[in-house]
C-alpha positions, 0 to 999 in steps of 0.5 A, a space after each residue: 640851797 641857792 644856785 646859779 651859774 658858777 656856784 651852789 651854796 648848800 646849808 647845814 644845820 646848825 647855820 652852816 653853809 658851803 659853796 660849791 662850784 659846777 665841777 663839785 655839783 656835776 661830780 656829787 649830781 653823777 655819784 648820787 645818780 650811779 649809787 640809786 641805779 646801783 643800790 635801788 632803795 637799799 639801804 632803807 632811809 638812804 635817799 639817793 634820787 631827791 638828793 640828786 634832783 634837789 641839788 641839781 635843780 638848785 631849790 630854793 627858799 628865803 634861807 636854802 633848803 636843808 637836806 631832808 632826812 635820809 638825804 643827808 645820808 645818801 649825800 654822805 655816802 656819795 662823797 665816801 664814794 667820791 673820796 675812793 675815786 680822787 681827792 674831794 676837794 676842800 668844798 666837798 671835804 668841809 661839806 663831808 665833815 659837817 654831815 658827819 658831825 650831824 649824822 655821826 651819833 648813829 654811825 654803824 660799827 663793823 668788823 672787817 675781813 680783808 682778804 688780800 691779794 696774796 690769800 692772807 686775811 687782816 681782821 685788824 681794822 675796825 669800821 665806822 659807816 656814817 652813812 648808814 649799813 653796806 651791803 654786798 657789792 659796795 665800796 669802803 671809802 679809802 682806808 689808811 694804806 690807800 686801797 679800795 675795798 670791795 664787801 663781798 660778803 655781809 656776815 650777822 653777828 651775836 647780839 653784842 659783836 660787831 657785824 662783819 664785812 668780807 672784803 677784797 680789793 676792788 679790780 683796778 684797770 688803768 685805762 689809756 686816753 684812746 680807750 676813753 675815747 674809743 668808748 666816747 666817738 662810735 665811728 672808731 674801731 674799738 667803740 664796741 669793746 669799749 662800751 661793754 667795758 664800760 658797762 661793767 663799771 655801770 655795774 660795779 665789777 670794776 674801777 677805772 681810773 687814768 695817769 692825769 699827766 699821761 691824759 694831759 700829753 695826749 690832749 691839747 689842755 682847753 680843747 674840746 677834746 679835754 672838755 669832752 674827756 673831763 665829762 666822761 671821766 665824770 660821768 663814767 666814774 673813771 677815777 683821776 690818780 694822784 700825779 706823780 712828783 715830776 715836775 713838768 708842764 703837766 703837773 699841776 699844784 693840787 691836793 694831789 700832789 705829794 712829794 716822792 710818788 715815784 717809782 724807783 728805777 722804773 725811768 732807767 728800766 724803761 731807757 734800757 729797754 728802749 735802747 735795746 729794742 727789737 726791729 720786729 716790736 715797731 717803734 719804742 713808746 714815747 717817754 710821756 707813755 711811761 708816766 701812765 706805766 708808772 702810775 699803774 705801777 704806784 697804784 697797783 693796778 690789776 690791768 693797763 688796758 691800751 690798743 698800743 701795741 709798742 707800749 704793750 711791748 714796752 710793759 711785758 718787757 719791763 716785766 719779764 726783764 726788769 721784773 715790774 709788776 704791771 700787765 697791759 692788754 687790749 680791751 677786745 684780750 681782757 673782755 675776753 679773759 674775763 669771759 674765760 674766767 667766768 
């Protein structure tokens, strides 16, 4: 690995190298550092914490330092993390499918039970770990259909059978940009709320992710305030969702992009409720807060977590009258929901 201030060039055997440019290197560093925090030592000849210091000091000798056993693995399994949270990026990718050819001939075969919302089970799909066995409380990298898969249980077979993950999906909230923001600055009124929301994250007992073109409204692009959001999107693990296909002064070109990522109806539903809207439920939301709606909905989200009251508003009337799956709350409603379940 040789780096400087731009770029980190990483060499895998045999003869290959990658560049990686900050943004990939402080993405990569943070997941490593998140998975030894919450794995510890397990799995056993995974090695999350010399990975991290490595790439992070950007070691160097006359030809790049090549990861040492057991790193590779651990860098494996943070980019399986990573592609959970949003697209890797081709650098990230390249350097995935690399690993994979070096590391793949021990890849670990599992039977999964996918417990769905509804109660049915799937035990269709068959999984390839390439980085090593998983245990309770990780996340499978994104299947086909887009859903992110928590193991709850690990079942021992017959010699002969497969293992078995028991898996359920992840709890997904959706988070509005003043929620990021009451947890980053502790002078505002929701800091508390928002820090013990996000230890839970810390934990793993939930997945944050944002409306990148909802964000991109709220905050002036290249202000400190969007640098700022950036790290703690970063840091924090709050996934960035795939845009949705409007084209707009904040939808960007990228890998995540996609034509027909829409939600049908959903614009008319939201004019028709604005145009009917009640004295007593202050001013209707802006028409930019419907791109966070509308993301939470496409991504089936479990909660829209805002302090906006009219934009809460705007999300129970949607669903009770136009009868669209999404369910806003306050930090402060939702921490206090989970205490009541547990």
């Amino acid at each position: 690995m040789a780096r400087n201030t731009y770029t980190l060039t990483v060499f895998v055997e045999p003869h290959h190298s990658i560049t990686l440019s900050d943004r990939d290197v402080e993405r990569l560093v943070t997941k490593l550092r998140q998975l030894e925090s919450a794995l510890g030592t397990f799995p056993e000849r995974i090695d999350f914490t010399d990975a991290a210091a490595r790439i992070d000091a950007g070691e160097t000798d006359a030809r790049g330092v090549q990861f040492k056993p057991g790193e590779d693995v651990g860098i494996l399994r943070a980019l399986d993390e990573l592609r959970v949270e949003r697209p890797l990026g081709t650098a990230l990718v390249r350097l995935r499918d690399l690993l994979v050819a070096t590391i793949g001939p021990g890849a670990v075969t599992y039977q999964l039970e996918l417990q769905q919302a509804d109660g049915q089970l799937d035990r269709s799909k068959v999984f390839f770990s390439y980085s090593g066995a998983y245990t309770v409380g990780e996340r499978l990298p994104i299947l086909p259909e887009g859903t992110c898969w928590e193991v709850v249980e690990v079942r021992e077979t017959e010699p002969g059978f497969n293992d078995e993950l028991v898996c359920r999906p992840c709890p997904n909230i959706t988070l509005d940009v003043n929620v990021v923001r009451d947890f980053q600055e502790s002078d505002r009124d929701g800091h508390e709320n928002a820090v013990a929301l996000f230890d839970l994250r810390r934990r793993g007992d939930v997945e944050f992710s944002t409306a990148p073109q909802g964000y991109r409204l709220d905050v002036e692009r290249g202000s400190p305030l969007a640098e700022s959001l950036r790290e703690t999107f970063a840091n924090e693990g709050v996934g960035q969702a795939r845009q949705l296909a409007y084209p707009s002064e904040v939808t960007y070109p990228g890998e995540d992009l996609f034509p027909g990522r829409y939600v049908e109806g959903l614009p008319e539903a939201w004019n028709h409720v604005a145009a009917n809207w009640h004295s007593h439920e202050w001013t209707p939301p802006e028409d930019a807060d419907r791109l966070y709606v509308e993301t939470h909905i496409i991504d089936r989200g479990d909660v829209f977590l805002t302090d906006d009251r009219p934009l809460r508003v705007m999300c129970r009337r949607l669903r009770e009258e136009h009868h669209y799956p999404v369910v806003a709350m306050t930090v402060a409603e939702y921490l206090r929901r989970r205490e009541t379940e547990t």
